[in-house]
N, C-alpha and C positions, 0 to 999 in steps of 0.2 A: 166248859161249854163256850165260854168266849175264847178260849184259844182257838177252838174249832171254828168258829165263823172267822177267825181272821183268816185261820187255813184257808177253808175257799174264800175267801174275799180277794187271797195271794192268789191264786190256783187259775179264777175265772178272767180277773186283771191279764193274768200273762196268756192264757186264750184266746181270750179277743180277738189280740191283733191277727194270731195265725189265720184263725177264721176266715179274719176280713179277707185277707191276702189272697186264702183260696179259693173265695169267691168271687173275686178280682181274678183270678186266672180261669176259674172256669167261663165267666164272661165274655172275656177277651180272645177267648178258645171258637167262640162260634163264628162259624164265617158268614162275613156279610151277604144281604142279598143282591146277589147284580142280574141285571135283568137281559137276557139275550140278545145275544146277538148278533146281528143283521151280516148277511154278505154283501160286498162291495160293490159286485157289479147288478146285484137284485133289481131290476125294475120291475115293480108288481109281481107277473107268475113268470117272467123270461129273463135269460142269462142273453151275454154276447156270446158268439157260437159262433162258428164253422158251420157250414152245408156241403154237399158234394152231390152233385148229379153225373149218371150217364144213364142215355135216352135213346132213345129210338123213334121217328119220324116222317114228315112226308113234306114235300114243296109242295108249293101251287104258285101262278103266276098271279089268280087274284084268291081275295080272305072266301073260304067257304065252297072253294071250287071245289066240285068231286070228279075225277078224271077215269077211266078205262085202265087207265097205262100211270100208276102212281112211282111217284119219285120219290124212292127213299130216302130217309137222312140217318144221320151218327153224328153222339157228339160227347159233350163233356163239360159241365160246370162246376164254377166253384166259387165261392160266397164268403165275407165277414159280415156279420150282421151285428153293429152295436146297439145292444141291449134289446136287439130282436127285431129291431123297428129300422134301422141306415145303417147302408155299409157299400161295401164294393164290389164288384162281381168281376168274373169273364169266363167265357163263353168260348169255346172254339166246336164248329161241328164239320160235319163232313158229308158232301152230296155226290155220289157216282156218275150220277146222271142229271145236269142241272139242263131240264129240260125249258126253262124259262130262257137262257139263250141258242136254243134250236135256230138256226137258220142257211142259208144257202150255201153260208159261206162254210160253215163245219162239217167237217168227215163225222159225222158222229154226234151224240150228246156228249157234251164236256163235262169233265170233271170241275170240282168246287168247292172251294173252302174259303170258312168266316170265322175273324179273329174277332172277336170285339172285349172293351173295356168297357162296364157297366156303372153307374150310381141302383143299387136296387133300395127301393122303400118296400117294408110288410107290416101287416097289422097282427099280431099274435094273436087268434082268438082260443078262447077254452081253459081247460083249470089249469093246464100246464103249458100254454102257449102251444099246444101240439096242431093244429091249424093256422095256417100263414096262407092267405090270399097275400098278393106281389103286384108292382109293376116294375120294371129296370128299362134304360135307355142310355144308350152313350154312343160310342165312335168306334172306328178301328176297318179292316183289310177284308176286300173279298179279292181272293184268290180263285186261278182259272187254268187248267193243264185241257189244252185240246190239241185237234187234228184237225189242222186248217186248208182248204184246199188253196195250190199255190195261186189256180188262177184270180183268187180274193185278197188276195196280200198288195198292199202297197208296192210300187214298181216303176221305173223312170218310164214317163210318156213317150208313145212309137215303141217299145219293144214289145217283141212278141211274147202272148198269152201263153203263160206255162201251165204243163201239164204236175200231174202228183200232188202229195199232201207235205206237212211240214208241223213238226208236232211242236209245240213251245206253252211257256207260260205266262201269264203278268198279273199285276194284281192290282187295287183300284182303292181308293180310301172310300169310305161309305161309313151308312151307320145303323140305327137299329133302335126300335122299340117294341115293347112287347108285355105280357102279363100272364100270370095264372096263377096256382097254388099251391103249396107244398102241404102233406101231413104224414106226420109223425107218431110212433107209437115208442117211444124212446128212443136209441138211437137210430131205428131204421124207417125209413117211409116211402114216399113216391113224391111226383113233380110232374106235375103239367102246366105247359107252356103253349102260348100261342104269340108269334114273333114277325116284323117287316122288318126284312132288309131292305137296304136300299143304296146304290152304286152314286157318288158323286158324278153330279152333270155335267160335263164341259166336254170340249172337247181338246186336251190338254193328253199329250202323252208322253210319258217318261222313258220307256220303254226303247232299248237297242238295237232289237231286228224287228223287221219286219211283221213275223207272227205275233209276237207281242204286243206292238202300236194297233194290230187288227182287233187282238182281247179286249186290249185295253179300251178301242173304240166302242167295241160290245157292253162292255160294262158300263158305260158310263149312260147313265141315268137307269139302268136294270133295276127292277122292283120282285120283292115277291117277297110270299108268306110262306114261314116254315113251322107247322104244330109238332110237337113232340110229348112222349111222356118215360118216364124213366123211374129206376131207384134211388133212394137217395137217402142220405147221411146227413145227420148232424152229432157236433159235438163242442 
């Protein structure tokens, strides 16, 4: 009988340790808890994104004018928005008929185009940012392709009044403010805009012929508002 309790008293001694050890490995086995985590560029519900607009529109020479005879537009934007809220924009659209410089001097409504480089700010409203009211404002080119009649063209004093047109371009540094809304349903939405351009004042021309120093005279202090709305992208 005492041999038998030395037995296990051998038996359980040399156990132990194995035990321990397995129990130390199963421990050691469970993975820690880590707590999730966050994306980088997350602020609240909005990421920094891309936009993409193209619209479709109308001039007016002043905000709210409703006209008989409407001036369409075209155009095309495109946006970095960091973390949804500041970013950089531009802007280029396109006017067939920019009836705001109508006058004696042109065969015709002129054609028209605006370059500009934006700062835009948005506020991201709703559970996933998918509504973005806007303002943007910055600088950049309004461009002008017309049919000038010659007898309005710049021309040495005493010579005689010409007859015919004379078709040319020039273009004007100006600038631009404006505002409205984007919304979103993930990647696709719309964009409404309401926009003043507006032609630097002087009377400064840069321009080589004649037709051109005449645009360019046109343009300078030219005003007007351009509303558009369009499809639009983010991503």
């Amino acid at each position: 009988m005492r041999m038998s309790a030395y037995v296990f008293a051998a038996v359980l001694t040399a156990a132990l340790p194995h035990a321990a050890a397995a129990q130390t490995t199963a421990t050691s086995a469970a993975p820690a808890s880590v707590p999730p985590g966050t994306d980088g560029k997350l602020f609240g519900t909005t990421l920094s994104h891309w936009t993409a607009a193209g619209f479709v529109g109308a001039n007016s020479g002043s905000f709210g004018k409703v006209t008989s005879d409407p001036n369409v537009t075209f155009g095309t934007q495109l946006a970095w928005l960091w973390k949804g809220v500041l970013g950089a924009e531009g802007i280029a659209d396109f006017a067939p008929s920019l009836k705001t410089l109508n006058n004696a001097g042109f065969s015709g409504s002129p054609r028209s185009n605006a370059f500009m480089g934006n700062v835009i700010a948005a506020l991201p409203l709703g559970g996933s940012g998918q509504l973005q009211p806007y303002v943007s404002g910055g600088v950049g080119y309004l461009t002008v392709h017309a049919e000038v009649l010659n007898a309005f063209l710049p021309r040495p004093s005493g010579t005689p009044i010409p007859t015919g047109t004379t078709t040319g371009d020039a273009s004007r540094f100006g600038n631009n403010i404006g505002g409205g809304f984007m919304a979103f349903h993930g990647l696709i939405g719309f964009r409404a805009d309401v926009r003043r351009y507006h032609g630097e004042n002087n009377n400064t021309t840069t321009a080589t012929t004649p037709v051109g120093q005449f645009i360019q005279t046109q343009l300078a202090g030219v005003a007007f508002w351009r509303t558009n709305v369009g499809i639009a992208l983010q991503w």
